[in-house]
C-alpha positions as CSV (number, residue, x, y, z in Angstrom):
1,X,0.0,0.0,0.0
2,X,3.1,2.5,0.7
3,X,4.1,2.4,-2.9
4,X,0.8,2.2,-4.2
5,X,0.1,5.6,-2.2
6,X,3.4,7.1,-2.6
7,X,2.7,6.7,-6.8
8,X,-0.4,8.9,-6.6
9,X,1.1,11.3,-4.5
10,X,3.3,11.9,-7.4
11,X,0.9,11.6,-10.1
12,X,-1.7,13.4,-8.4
13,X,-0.5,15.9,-5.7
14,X,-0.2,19.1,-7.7
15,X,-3.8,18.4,-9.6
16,X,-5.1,17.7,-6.4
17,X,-3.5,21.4,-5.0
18,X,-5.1,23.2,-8.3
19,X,-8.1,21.8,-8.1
20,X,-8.1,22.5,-4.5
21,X,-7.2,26.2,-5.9
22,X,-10.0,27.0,-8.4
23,X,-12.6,25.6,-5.4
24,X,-11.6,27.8,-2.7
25,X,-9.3,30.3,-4.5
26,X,-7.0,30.7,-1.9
27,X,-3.3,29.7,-1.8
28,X,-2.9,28.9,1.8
29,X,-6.8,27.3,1.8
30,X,-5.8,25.1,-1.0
31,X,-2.4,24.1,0.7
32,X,-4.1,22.8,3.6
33,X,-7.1,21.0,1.9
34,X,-4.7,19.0,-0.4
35,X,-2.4,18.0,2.7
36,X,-6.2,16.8,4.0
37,X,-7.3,15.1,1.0
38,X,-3.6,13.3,0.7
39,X,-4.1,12.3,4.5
40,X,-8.1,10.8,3.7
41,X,-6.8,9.0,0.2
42,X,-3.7,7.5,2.9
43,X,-6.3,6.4,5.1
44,X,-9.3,5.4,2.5
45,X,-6.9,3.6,0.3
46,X,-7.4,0.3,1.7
47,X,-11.7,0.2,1.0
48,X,-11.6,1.9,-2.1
49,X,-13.0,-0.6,-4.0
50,X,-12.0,0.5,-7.6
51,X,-15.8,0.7,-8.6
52,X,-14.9,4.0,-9.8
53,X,-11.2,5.3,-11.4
54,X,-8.5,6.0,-9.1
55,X,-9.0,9.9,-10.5
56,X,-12.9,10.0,-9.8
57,X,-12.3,8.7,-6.5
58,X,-9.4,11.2,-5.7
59,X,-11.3,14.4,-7.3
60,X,-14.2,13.2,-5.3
61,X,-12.3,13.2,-2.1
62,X,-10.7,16.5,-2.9
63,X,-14.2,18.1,-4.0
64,X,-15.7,16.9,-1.2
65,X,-12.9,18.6,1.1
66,X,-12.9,22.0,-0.4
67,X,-16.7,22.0,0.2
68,X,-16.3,21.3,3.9
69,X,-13.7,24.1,4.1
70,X,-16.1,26.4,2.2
71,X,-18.2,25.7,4.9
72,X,-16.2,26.2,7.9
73,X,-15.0,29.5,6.8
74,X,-16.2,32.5,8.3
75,X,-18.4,34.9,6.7
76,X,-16.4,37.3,4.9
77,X,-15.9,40.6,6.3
78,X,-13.8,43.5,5.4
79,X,-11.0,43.5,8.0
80,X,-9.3,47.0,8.8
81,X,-5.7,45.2,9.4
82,X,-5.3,44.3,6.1
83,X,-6.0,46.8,3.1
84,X,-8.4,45.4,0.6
85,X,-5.7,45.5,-2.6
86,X,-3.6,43.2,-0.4
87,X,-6.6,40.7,0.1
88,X,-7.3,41.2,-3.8
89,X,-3.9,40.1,-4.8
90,X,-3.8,37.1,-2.5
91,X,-6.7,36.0,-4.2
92,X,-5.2,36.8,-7.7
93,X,-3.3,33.9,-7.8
94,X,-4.6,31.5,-10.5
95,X,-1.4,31.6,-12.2
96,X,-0.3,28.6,-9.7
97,X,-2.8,26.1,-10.6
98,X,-3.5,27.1,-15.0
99,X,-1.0,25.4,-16.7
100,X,0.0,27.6,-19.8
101,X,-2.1,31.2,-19.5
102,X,-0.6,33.9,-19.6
103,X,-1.0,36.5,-15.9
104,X,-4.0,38.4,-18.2
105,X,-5.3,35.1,-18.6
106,X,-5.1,33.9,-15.4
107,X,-6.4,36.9,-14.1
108,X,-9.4,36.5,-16.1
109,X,-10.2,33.4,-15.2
110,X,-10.2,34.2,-11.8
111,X,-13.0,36.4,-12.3
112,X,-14.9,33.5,-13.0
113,X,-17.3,32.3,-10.4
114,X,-16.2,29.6,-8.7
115,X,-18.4,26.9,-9.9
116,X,-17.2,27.6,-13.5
117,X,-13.6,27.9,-12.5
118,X,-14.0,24.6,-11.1
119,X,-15.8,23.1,-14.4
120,X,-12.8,25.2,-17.0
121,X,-10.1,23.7,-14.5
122,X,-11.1,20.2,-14.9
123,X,-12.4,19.9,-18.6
124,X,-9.6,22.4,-19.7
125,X,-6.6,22.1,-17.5
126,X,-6.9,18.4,-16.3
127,X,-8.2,17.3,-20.1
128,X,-11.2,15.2,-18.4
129,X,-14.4,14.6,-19.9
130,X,-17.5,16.1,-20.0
131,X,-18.3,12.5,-18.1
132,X,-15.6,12.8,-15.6
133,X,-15.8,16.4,-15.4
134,X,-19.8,15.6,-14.0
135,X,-19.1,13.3,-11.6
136,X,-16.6,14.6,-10.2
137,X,-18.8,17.7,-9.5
138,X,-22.2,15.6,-9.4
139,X,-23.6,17.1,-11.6
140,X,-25.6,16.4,-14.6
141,X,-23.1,16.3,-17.9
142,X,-26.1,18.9,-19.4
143,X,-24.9,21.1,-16.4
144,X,-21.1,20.3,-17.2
145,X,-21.8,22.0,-20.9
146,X,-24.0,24.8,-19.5
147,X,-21.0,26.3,-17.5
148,X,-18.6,25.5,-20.1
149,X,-20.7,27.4,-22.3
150,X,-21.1,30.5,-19.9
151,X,-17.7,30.7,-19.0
152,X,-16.5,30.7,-22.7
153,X,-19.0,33.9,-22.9
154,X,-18.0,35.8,-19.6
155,X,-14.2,35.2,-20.9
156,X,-15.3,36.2,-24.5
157,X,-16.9,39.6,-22.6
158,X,-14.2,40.0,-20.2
159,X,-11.7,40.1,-23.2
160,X,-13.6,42.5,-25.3
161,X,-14.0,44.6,-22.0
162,X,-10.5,44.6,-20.7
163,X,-9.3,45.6,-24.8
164,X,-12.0,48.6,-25.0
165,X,-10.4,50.0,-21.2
166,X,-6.7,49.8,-22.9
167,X,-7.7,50.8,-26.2
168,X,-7.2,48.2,-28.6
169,X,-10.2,47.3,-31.2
């Protein structure tokens, strides 16, 4: 089981971390969940019952982590200690987990809400299915290409936006 577990920490640790990212957004957050999600697969590994693939099994762990931290966290709040274009560039940080865009295009996709962040990542950046992609989310696949579809748009408008404010046509 030690080698067994040891292989998918190096096959799966860093899309475990950027999934981890585009749920919760946070660096630190996303740190933390993936060391949790590596700790449940340690301790899971001996019933997982291969009924699903090793990768829907792990996503599934690490989705269903990020959900529990999204729902520990306290509500946000604007804190007076720290200035609000320091908490907006902590945030800013898709860079870490989007394999190939450029910082304009990582910035953009972190304008994204959340659930589409977490569809792009997966279909986009992890290659997977519109299957995979769906239950790995649990959703239905029709959902999967709904918010495919509308973050392709909000990145179409964002880009078209972001040219007018510098000028370009």
């Amino acid at each position: 089981m030690t080698e067994e577990f040891e292989q998918i920490v190096r096959n799966y640790q860093d899309k475990i971390f950027r999934l981890s990212f585009a749920i919760l957004g946070d660096r630190d957050a996303a740190r933390e969940t993936a060391q949790d999600v590596l700790v449940r697969i340690w301790k899971g590994l001996p019933g997982f019952r291969r009924e699903a693939s090793l990768s829907t099994w792990i996503y599934t762990i690490t989705r269903n982590a990020c959900f529990s931290a999204l729902r520990a966290r306290p509500p946000a709040t604007d804190s007076l200690d720290e200035p609000a274009p320091r908490r907006e560039m902590d945030r800013r940080t898709a860079a870490d987990w989007a394999v190939g865009p450029s910082p304009d295009a990582a910035a953009l996709l972190d304008r994204l809400p959340a659930k589409y962040r977490q569809v792009v990542a997966l279909f986009y950046m992890q290659e997977k299915s519109y299957d995979e992609v769906a239950r790995m989310l649990d959703l239905p696949v029709g959902t999967v290409k709904t918010y495919l579809f509308r973050a392709r748009k909000s990145l179409a408008e964002e880009l078209v936006r972001d040219r007018v404010r510098k000028g370009e046509s």
